[in-house]
N, C-alpha and C positions, 0 to 999 in steps of 0.2 A: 470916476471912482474905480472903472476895472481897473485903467492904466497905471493909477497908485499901485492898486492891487496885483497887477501883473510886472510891477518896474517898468513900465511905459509900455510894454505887450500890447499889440490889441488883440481881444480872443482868438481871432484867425491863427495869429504868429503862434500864440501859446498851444491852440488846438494842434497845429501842423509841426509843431518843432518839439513840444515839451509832453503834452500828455500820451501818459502812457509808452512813453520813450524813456525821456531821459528828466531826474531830476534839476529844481529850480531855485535857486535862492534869490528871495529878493529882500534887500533892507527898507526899512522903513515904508513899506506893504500899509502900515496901518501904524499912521505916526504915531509914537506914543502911547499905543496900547497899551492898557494895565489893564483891562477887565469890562467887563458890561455892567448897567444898573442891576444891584443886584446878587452881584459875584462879581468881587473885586478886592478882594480878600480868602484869605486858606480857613479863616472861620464861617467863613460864609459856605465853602465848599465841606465842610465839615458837616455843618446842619445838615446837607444835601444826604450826605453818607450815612447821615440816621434814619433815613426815611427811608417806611419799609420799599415803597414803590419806586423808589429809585436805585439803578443796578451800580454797585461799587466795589472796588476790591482794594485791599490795602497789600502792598509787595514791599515786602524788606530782605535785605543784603546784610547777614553779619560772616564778612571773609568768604567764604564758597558755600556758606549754607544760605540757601533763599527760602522767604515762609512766605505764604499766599494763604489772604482769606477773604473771604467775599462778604459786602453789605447784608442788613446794617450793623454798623458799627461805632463806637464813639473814638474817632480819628487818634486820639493824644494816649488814651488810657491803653489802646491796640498797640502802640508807640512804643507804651512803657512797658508792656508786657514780651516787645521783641524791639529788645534793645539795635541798635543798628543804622542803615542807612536807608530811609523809605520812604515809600512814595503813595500816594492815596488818590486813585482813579475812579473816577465819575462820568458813565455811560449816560446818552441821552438827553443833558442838559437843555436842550432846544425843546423838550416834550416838558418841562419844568417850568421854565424863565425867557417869558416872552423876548426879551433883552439876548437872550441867547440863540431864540430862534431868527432875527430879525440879524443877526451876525451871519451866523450859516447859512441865510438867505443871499447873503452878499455875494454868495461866492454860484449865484443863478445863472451863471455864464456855461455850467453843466447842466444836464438835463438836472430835475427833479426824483426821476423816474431810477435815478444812479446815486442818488441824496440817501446816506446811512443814517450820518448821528453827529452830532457835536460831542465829543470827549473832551472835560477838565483834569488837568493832575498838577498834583501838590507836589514836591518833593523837597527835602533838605539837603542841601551838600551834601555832593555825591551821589544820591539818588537818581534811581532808575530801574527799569527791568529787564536790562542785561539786553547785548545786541542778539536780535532778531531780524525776524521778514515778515511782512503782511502781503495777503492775497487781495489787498483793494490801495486803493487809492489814497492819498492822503494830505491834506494843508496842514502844516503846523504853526500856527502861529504863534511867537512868544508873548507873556503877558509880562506879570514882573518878574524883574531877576533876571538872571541868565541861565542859560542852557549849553553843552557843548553837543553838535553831533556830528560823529561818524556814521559817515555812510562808505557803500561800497555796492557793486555786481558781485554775487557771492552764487558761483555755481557746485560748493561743498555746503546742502542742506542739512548736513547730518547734526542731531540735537544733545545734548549731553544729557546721558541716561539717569534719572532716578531725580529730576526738577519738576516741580508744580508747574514751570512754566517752560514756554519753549524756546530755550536759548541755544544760540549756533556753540556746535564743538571749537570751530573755528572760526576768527574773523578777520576778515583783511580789508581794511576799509582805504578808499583811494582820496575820500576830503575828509575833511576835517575843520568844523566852522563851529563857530558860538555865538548861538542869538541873542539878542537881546530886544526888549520892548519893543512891539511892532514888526519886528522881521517875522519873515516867513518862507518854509522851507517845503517846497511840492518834492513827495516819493509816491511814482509809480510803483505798480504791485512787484511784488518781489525782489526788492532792493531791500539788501539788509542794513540795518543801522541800529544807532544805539544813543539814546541819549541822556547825559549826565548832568544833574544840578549843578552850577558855580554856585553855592551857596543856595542859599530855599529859591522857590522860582513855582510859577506855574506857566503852564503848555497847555494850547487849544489847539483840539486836533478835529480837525473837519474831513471826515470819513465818506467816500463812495466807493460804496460795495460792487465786485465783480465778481459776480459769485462762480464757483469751480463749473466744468458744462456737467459733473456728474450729479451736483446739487441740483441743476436747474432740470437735466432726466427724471430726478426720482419727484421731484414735485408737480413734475407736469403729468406723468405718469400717475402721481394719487390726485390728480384735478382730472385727470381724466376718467379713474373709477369712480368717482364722485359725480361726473355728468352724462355719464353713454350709458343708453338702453339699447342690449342685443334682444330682441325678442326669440321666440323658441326653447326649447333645450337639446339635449345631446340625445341621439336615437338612431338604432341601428335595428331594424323591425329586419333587416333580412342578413341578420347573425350567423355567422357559419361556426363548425366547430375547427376548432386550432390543435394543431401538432402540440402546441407548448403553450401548457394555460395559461403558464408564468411570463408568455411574449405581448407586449404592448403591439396589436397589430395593426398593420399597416391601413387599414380602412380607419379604424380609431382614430389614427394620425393625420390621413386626409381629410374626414370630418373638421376636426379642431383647428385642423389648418385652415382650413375655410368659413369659420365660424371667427377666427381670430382677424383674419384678412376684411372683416366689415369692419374691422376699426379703424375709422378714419377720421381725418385732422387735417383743416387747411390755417390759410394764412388767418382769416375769423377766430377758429379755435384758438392759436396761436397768441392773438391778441387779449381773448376774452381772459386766457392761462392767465398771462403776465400782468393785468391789470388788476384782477384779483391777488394773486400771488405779490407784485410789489407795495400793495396796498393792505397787504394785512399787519396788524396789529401785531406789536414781537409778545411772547409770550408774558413779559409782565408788565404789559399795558393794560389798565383801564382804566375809562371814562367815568368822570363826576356828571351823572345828571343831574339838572336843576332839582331842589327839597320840594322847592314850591316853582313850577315853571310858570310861565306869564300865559295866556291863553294865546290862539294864536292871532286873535287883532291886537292883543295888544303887544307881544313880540313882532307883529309884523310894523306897529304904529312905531313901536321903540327903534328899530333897523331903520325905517325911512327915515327918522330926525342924528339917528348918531352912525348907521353904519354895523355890517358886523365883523367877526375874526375868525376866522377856523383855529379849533385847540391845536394848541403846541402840540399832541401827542395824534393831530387827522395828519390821513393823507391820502389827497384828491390828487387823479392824475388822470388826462384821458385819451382815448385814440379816437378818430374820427367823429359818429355821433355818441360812444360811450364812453359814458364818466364811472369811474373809480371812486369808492368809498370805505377805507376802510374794510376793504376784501368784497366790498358790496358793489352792485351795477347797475346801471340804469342807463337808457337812450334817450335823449333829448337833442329837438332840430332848430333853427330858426333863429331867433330873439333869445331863447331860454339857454341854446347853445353858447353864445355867446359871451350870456351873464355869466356862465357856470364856468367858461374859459378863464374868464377873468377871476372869477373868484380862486380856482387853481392855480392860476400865473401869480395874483396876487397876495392870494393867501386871507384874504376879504373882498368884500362890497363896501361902498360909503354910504349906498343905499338901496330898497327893493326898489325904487320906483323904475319902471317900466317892465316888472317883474312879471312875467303871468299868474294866475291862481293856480298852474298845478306844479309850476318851479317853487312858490310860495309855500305849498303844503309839502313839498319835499325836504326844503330849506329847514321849515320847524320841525320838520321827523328827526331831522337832525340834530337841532338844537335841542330836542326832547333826550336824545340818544346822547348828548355831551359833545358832541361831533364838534359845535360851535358855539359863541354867544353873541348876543348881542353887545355891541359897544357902551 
């Protein structure tokens, strides 16, 4: 499957030669692609676009003026009201349509822990959102129709002033390819490109995020005032008086200096940061918990005959003996390590059996919280 996936690649080649280097075209990546159960049609992705909890934006081109508007929306009526050439994007789809999550799982040959989002877009001839750059990663793969794109190395970032979105002042693209069904096209971060409908067409765009290192500062940074205790406070019992009330003085400063220098963080903290941090929930995510949930023998009795699934919208990752939940943490060693491996590798169990009773009572906290179901 990778090597369809990669045009014969084996992960090693692709890792060493292509990621994060240079982009990839490969045809017929995924023969025959049209869609997953489910979303395999532009009305199907439409229904999608009206749900409030799912994130979507409609972008249209009429000559140099571009309109952006964000979900929900009703796809056609948005249409008629900006007449033009456009295109209707669907953030998240894998958190929706198990079918969709079970695609962007294909592509498990990268970490999980660097796993964004599956994006769906519609467009009609001609459509598109103007060349750009992305700061992550990205598989494009075509579904029906076709697509043209230009790509390029574009070291003139500069954006054209007064657009909803962010489009290059200039572009100078070095290929120039048009997908069709099944191809698939890998752009590392900062490669600009652009891509245009032949006629209506949808694009599945399978995203991993790499985030700026100033994002990854200021969040570790508020994970850190959210878990360090300095005990004390500020006290200076043998105060002198100063030339200059209005000077910050120099004792004040060596104080705080050394009040600040107990904050410390090793490779542990490091860890604990980014498990929780990669593992939270994006802003408008949440979880269906069960009306009526099954107790928990008998969700435990349910799981050992059919299996469970973690929701489209968890996400379990873990380091050593800590697992990841949805911004959540816990330590587990042994047997229970093991199950809870697989069930993150996997994305399910087929069953609890050789489960222990306090991975068991974990498991249904879970399933109580929407985290997962039973099969």
């Amino acid at each position: 499957m990778i090597s369809t996936l990669l045009g014969g690649l084996s992960t090693a080649e692709f890792l060493s030669k292509y990621w994060q280097k240079k982009p990839l075209l490969v045809r017929q990546a995924v023969p025959g692609f049209t869609g997953v159960d489910g979303l395999g049609s532009a009305a199907q992705l439409f229904d999608l676009a009206r749900r409030d909890e799912v994130e979507s934006r409609f972008v249209c081109r009429a000559g140099d003026r571009w309109t952006l508007a964000h979900g929900p929306f009703d796809a056609r009526r948005t249409a008629r009201k900006h007449p033009g050439r456009w295109t209707v994007l669907v953030q998240g789809v894998n958190e929706h349509l198990a079918a969709g999550d079970a695609l962007m799982r294909r592509f498990d040959f990268i970490p999980y822990a660097r796993l964004d989002d599956l994006m769906v877009s519609y467009a009609v001839d001609g459509g598109g959102v103007g060349p750009h750059f992305d700061s992550y990663d990205v598989f494009l793969l075509q579904g029906i129709g076709q697509r043209r794109w230009r790509i390029g190395t574009q070291r003139d970032k500069r954006l054209v002033d007064g657009l909803p979105l962010r489009i290059l002042r200039q572009f100078t693209p070095r290929h120039d390819w048009t997908l069709n069904p099944g191809d698939l096209l890998y752009l590392p971060p900062q490669w600009a490109h652009d891509g245009v409908a032949v006629g209506a067409c949808m694009t599945w765009s399978i995203g991993f995020r790499a985030p700026p290192a100033q994002e990854l500062a200021d969040q570790f940074l508020t994970y850190l005032q959210d878990t360090i205790e300095l005990p004390g406070r500020y006290a200076d019992p043998d105060l002198a008086t100063q030339k200059h009330p209005a000077e910050i003085g120099a004792a004040m400063v060596d104080q705080v200096e050394s009040v600040l220098a107990r904050i410390k963080w090793n490779r542990a903290t490091v860890s604990q940061f980014l498990g929780r941090h990669l593992t939270e929930p994006k802003a408008n995510v949440f979880f269906d918990v069960p009306q009526r949930p099954l107790s928990a023998r008998q969700f435990a009795a349910r799981c050992r005959r059919h299996g469970l699934r973690l929701d489209g919208r968890s996400r379990l990752l873990f380091h050593g003996q800590s697992f990841f939940m949805n911004g959540e943490s816990c330590r587990l060693a042994g047997g229970d390590r093991a199950q809870l491996m697989r069930l993150a590798d996997q994305r399910g169990l087929q069953t609890l059996d050789g489960v222990s009773a306090t991975l068991q009572a974990l498991i249904y906290q879970w399933y109580v919280n929407g985290y997962l179901q039973p099969q």
